[in-house]
C-alpha positions as CSV (number, residue, x, y, z in Angstrom):
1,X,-16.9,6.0,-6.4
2,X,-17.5,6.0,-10.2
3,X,-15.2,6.2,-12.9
4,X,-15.8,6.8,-16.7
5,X,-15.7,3.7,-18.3
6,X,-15.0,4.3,-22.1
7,X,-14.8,1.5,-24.9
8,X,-11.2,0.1,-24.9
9,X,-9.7,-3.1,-25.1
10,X,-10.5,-6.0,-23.1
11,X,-7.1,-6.8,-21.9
12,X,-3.9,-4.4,-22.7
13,X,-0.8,-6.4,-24.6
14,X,2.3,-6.0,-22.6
15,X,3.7,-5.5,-25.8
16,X,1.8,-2.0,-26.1
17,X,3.2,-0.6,-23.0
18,X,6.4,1.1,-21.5
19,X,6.3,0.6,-17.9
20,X,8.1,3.7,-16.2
21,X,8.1,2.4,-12.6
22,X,6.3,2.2,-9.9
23,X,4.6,5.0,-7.9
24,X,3.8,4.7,-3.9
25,X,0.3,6.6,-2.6
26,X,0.9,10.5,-2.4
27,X,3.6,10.2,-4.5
28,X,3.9,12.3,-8.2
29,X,5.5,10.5,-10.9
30,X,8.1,12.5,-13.0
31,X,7.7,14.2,-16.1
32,X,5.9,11.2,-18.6
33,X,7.2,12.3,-22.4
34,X,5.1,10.9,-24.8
35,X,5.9,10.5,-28.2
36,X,5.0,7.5,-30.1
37,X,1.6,7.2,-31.0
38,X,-0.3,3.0,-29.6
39,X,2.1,3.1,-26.8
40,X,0.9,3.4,-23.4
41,X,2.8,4.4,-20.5
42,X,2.6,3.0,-17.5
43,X,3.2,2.8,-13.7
44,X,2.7,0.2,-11.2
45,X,1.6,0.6,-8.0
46,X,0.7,-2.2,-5.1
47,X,-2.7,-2.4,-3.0
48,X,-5.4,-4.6,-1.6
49,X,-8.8,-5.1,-2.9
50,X,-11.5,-2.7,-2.0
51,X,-8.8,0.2,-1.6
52,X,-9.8,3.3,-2.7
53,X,-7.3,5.1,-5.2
54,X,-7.9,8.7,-7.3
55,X,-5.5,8.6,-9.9
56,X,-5.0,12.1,-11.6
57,X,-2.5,12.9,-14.6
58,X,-1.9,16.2,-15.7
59,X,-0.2,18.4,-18.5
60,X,0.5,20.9,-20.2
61,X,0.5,20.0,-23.3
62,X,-3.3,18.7,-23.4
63,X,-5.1,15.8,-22.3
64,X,-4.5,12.5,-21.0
65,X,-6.7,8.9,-21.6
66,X,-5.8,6.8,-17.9
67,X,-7.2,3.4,-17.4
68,X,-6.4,1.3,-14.7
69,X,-6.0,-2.5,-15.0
70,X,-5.1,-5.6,-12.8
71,X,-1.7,-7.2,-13.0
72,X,-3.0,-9.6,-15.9
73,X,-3.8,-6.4,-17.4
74,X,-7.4,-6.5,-17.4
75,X,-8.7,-3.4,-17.6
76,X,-10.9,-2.2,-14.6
77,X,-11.5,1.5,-15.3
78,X,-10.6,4.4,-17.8
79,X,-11.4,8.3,-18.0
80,X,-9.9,11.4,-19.1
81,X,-7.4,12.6,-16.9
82,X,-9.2,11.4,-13.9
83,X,-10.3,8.1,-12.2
84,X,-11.6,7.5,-8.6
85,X,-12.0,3.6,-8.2
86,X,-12.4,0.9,-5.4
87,X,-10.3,-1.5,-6.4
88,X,-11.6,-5.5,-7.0
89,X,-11.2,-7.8,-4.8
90,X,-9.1,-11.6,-5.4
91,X,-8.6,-12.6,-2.0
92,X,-6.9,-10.7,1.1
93,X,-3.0,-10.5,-0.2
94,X,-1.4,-7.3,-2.0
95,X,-1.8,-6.9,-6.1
96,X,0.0,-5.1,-8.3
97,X,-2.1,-2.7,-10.5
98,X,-1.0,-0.7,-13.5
99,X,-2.0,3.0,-14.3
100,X,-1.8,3.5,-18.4
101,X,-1.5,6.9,-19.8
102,X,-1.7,8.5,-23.2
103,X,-2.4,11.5,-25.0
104,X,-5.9,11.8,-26.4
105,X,-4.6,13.4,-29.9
106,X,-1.5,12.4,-31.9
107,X,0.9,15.7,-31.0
108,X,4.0,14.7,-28.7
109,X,3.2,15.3,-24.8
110,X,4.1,15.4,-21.1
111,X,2.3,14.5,-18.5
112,X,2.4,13.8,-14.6
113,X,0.9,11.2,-12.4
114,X,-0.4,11.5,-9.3
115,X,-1.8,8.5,-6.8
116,X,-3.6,8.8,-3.6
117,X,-4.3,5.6,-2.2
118,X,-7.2,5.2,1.1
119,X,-7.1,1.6,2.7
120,X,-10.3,-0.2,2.4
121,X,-12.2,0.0,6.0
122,X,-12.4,-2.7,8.5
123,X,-15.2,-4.6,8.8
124,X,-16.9,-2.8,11.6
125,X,-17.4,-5.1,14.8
126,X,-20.8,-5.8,15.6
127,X,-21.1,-4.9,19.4
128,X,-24.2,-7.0,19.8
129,X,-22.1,-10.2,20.4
């Protein structure tokens, strides 16, 4: 699964995000308001390494930029209301991972986020042994 990767920062500052909470798979955030320009929202959510997660935010007051990043807040991927990502693996324990949201034009907004989360696959057994 692909996601848009558009130029952005290599790492986010904390000091440029609000984090709102976190959000569990299947789960829809509450309303997001958005109204000061540079600062991202954000949500946190926990998963393993070569999960699968679609992450979709919507509004109705336009459109939304949404990157994902790992919990040192290195970005790994960012779209346009939209991301479908596989997420890295560090080793076989639970991460913390941050969706960021903002508005793609300066007007006030509201948004919504929505996470679905699929378990990375087993290694298949090899019945040949």
């Amino acid at each position: 699964m692909v996601a848009a990767n558009l130029p952005g920062p290599v790492s986010y500052s904390p000091n440029d995000i609000k984090v709102l909470g976190t959000i569990d798979s299947g789960q829809t955030s509450p309303e997001v308001e958005y109204s000061r320009p540079g600062l991202y929202r954000a949500f946190v959510f926990e998963g393993h390494g070569k999960d699968c997660v679609d992450i979709t935010v919507t509004g109705a007051d336009g459109r939304a930029f949404v990157a994902l990043a790992d919990s040192s807040l290195t970005p790994i991927a960012s779209g346009i209301g939209h991301l479908s990502v596989n997420l890295p693996y560090h080793g076989p324990d639970i991460e913390a991972f941050y969706i960021l949201l903002k508005p793609t034009s300066s007007r006030p907004a509201r948004f919504t986020v929505h996470l679905t989360k699929v378990p990375a696959s087993p290694k298949p057994v090899d019945a040949t042994r």
